[in-house]
N, C-alpha and C positions, 0 to 999 in steps of 0.2 A: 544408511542412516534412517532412524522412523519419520514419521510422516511428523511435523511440526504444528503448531497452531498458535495463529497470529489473531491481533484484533487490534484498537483504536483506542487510545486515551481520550478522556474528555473531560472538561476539568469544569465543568460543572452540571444541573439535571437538566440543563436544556436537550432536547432533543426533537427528531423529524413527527414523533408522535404527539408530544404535551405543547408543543410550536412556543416554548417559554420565551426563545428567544432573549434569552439571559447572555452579554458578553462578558460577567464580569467573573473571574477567575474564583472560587470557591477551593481554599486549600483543604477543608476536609474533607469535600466529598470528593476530591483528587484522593486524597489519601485512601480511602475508601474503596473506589473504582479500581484504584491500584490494586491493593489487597485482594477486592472481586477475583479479578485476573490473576493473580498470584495464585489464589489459593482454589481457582476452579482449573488449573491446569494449563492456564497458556504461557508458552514459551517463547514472545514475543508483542510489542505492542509499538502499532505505529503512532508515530506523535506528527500529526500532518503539520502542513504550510499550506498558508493562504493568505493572502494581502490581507485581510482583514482579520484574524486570528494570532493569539498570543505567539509572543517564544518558541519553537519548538524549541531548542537547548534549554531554553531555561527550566519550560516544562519537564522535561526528560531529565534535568540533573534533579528535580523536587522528586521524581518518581523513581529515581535510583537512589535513594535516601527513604523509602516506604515500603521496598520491596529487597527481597534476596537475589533471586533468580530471574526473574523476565528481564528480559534484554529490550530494550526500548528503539525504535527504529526512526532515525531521526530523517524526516524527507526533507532534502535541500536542493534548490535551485542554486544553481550557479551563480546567476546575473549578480545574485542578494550577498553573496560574499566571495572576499579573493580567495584561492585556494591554499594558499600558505596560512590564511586567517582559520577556515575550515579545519583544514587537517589537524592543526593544532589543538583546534576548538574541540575536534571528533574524538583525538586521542588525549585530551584534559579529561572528556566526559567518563571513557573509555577506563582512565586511571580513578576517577572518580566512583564507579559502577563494578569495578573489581574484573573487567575486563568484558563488560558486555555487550556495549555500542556497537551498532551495524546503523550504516547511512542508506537511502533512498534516494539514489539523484533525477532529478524531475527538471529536463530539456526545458519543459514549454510547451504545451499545445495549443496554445491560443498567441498570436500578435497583440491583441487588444490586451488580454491578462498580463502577458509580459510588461507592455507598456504602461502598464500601474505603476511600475517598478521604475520604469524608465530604459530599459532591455528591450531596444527595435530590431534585433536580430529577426532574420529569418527563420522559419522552419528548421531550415537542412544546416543553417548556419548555428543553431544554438543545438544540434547534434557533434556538429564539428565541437564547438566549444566543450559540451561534457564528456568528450570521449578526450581531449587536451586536460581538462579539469580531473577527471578520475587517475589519468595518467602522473598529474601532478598530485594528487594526495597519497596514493600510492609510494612516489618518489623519495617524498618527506619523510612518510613514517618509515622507511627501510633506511634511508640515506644517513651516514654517521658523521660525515664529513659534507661541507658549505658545495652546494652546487649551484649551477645557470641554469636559468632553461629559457630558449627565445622561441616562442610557438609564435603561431596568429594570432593567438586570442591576450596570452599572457606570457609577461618577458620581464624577468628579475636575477638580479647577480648574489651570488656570494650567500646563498641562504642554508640553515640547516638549522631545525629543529634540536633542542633538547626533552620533546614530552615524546615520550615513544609509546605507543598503545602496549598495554599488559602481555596482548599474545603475538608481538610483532607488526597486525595490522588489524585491518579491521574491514570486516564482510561490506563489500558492496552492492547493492540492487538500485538495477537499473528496470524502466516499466516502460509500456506502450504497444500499440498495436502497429504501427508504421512502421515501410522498409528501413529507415533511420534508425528507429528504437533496435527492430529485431539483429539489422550489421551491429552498432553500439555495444547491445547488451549480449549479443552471441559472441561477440568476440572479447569483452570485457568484462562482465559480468560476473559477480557471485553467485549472484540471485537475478532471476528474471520475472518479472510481477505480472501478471495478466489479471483483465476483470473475468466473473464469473459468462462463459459463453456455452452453449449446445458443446456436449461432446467432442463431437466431429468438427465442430470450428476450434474448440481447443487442440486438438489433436494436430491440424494443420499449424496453429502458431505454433507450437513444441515443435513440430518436423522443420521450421523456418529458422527459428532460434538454434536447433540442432546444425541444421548445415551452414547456420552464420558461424557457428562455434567452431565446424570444421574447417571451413574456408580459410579461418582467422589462425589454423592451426592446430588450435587447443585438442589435447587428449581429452577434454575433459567437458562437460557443457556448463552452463550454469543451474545451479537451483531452480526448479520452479514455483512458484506462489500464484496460486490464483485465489481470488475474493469474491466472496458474493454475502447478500444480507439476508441468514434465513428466518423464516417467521415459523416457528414451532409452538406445537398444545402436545399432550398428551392421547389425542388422536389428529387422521388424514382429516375428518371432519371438522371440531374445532380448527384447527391451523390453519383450514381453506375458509373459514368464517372471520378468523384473524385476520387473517391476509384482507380479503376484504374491506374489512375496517380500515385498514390503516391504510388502503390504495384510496380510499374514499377521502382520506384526511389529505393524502400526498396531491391528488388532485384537486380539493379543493384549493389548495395554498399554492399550487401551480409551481413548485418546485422549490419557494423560497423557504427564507429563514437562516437561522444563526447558524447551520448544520448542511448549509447546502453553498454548494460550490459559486462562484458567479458564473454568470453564460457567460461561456466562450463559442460567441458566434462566429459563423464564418462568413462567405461573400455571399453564401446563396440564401442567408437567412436561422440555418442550421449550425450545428458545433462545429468546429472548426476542427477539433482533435479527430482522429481513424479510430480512436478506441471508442468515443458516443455515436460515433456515425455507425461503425460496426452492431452496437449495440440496442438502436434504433431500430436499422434492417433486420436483425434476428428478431426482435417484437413485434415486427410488421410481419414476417410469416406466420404465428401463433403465438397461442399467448403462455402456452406449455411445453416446455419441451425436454426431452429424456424421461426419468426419472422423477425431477421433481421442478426443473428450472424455472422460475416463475418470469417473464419480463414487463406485464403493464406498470412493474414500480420503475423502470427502466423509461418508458413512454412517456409516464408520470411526473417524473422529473428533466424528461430532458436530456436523460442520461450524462447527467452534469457530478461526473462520478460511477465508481461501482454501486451498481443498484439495481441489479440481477437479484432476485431471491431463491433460496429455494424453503417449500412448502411442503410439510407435515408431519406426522409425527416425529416424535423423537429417533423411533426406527428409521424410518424414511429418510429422514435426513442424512442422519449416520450414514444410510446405504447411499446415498446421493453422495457424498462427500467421499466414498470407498471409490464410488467409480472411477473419481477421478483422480483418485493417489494408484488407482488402479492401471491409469492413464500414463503416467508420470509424475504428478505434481506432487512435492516434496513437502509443500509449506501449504498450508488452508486456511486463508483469512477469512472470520466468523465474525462480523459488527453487525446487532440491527438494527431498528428504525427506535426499539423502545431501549436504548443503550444500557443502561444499567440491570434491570431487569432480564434482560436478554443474558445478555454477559453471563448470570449468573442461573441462567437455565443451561446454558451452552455450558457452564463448569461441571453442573451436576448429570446433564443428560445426555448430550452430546459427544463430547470431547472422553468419555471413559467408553460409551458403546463402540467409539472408531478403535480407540485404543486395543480393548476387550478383542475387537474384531482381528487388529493385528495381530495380535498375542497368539491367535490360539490356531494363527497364518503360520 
């Protein structure tokens, strides 16, 4: 299958670079954004979750009604809804979109973020629940006839759906950098999500996911996706003057704003998630690494999110982003700090030089 490309809805022009800090939902520049992505070549867009952020379904059913083709990637946490309510909800949208919903289920990396919600689980305990949880959406969308199911986390009689997703079921990605995530999603997974890391640390998450996959059985492994934010000009020198600016801006604001995740602290002070701690330790050995991988927007923030970049030209980049489909990685998530405008360099310049490049593979 070719190499995919992913990005990020946003539904209105706030963003990490203009600090608008606008919450309040704008349907036409949704429409818009949509479009962007539609018609610059991405085949996929995630619609995040956050305690303080709109809808994702409901975002996601406005953006399947704006769009043909991009498939919208819905991330859901468990704690936030029962699984019989999801699945049905997954495959409404799924019937709604002409068959293109793919979910993103997100465990929890933080106790404190959970606890917004009202979700005291542990760690290893809200892994257990999403690998119970993906098993029951799954169940639903195959099952024709009223089933049980009595796990530890959720226990109900006599249930069966009538909304069956357009193609049967519907792609699952699970994310993280933790032994948790990598057993979970290696043995469950459609899709496996990583942030953008150095090479050689990707290459070890894919050989972990790989042998969670075999362990679990499967012939098969899951997808890979990795993300990063790249800051592209028209040359290495604008874009490394770009970058600049906008690292200048990210530290000044110390990581806040409408676009930025809440700390999820841990005991010692730092993130509490293995994916920003991961991410932290790679930007404390340099500030450049491979190719093109930028991490002080990583430091920057906290690493409260994917917020690895990579930097420079148009070429550059392309070749940054080859490495790593060169790697394995199936799927390339492209969001950056200036979202809209970005998006729509990424349509034009980007996403046809990778293409271009396959092509002629």
């Amino acid at each position: 299958m070719p190499v995919e490309f992913i990005s990020a809805i946003n539904v209105n022009a706030s963003n990490e670079v203009n600090g608008r800090g606008d919450p309040a939902l704008d349907v036409d520049f949704l429409r818009r954004y949509a479009r962007v992505l539609e018609d610059g070549g991405f085949d996929y867009t995630l619609v995040p979750y956050n305690t303080t952020f709109h809808d994702p379904f409901t975002v996601a059913a406005a953006l399947t009604q704006f769009t043909e083709r991009i498939r919208p990637i819905i991330a859901l946490r468990p704690n936030t809804m029962y699984p019989t309510v999801a699945a049905r909800a997954l495959a409404t949208l799924d019937q709604l979109s002409g068959g293109r919903a793919v979910v993103h289920l997100i465990a929890g990396g933080s106790d404190a973020e959970q606890a917004r919600e009202g979700d005291r689980l542990g760690k290893a305990e809200r892994y257990e629940r999403e690998e119970e949880y993906l098993g029951i959406l799954r169940k639903v969308w195959s099952s024709t006839v009223p089933f049980d199911h009595a796990g530890k986390y959720y226990a109900f009689e006599d249930f069966v759906s009538l909304v069956r997703p357009v193609h049967g079921t519907i792609p699952v990605s699970v994310g993280g950098s933790s032994a948790e995530a990598y057993r979970v999603g290696g043995a469950h997974g459609d899709i496996f999500g990583l942030w953008g890391e150095p090479l050689a640390d990707t290459r070890q998450q894919i050989d972990r996911i790989t042998a969670e996959a075999r362990a679990a059985g499967r012939a098969d492994t899951p997808r890979i996706w990795v993300t990063f934010r790249p800051i592209v000009a028209p040359t290495d020198a604008l874009a490394w003057d770009r970058a600049h600016r906008i690292l200048e801006i990210l530290q000044r604001r110390g990581g806040t704003g409408l676009w930025s995740s809440p700390q999820r602290r841990g005991a010692t002070g730092g993130p509490a998630n293995v994916g920003s701690q991961r991410l932290l330790e790679i930007a404390s050995r340099r500030d450049v690494h491979d190719r093109a991988l930028w991490t002080p927007t990583a430091t920057a923030t906290g690493a409260a999110g994917a917020s690895t970049a990579l930097v420079g030209s148009y070429e550059t980049v392309a070749a940054a982003i080859l490495d790593y489909v060169d790697l394995g990685a199936d799927l390339i998530s492209i969001r950056g700090y200036d979202n809209l405008n970005d998006a729509i360099d990424y349509g034009r310049y980007i996403i046809p030089l990778v293409r271009q490049e396959l092509a002629h593979r």
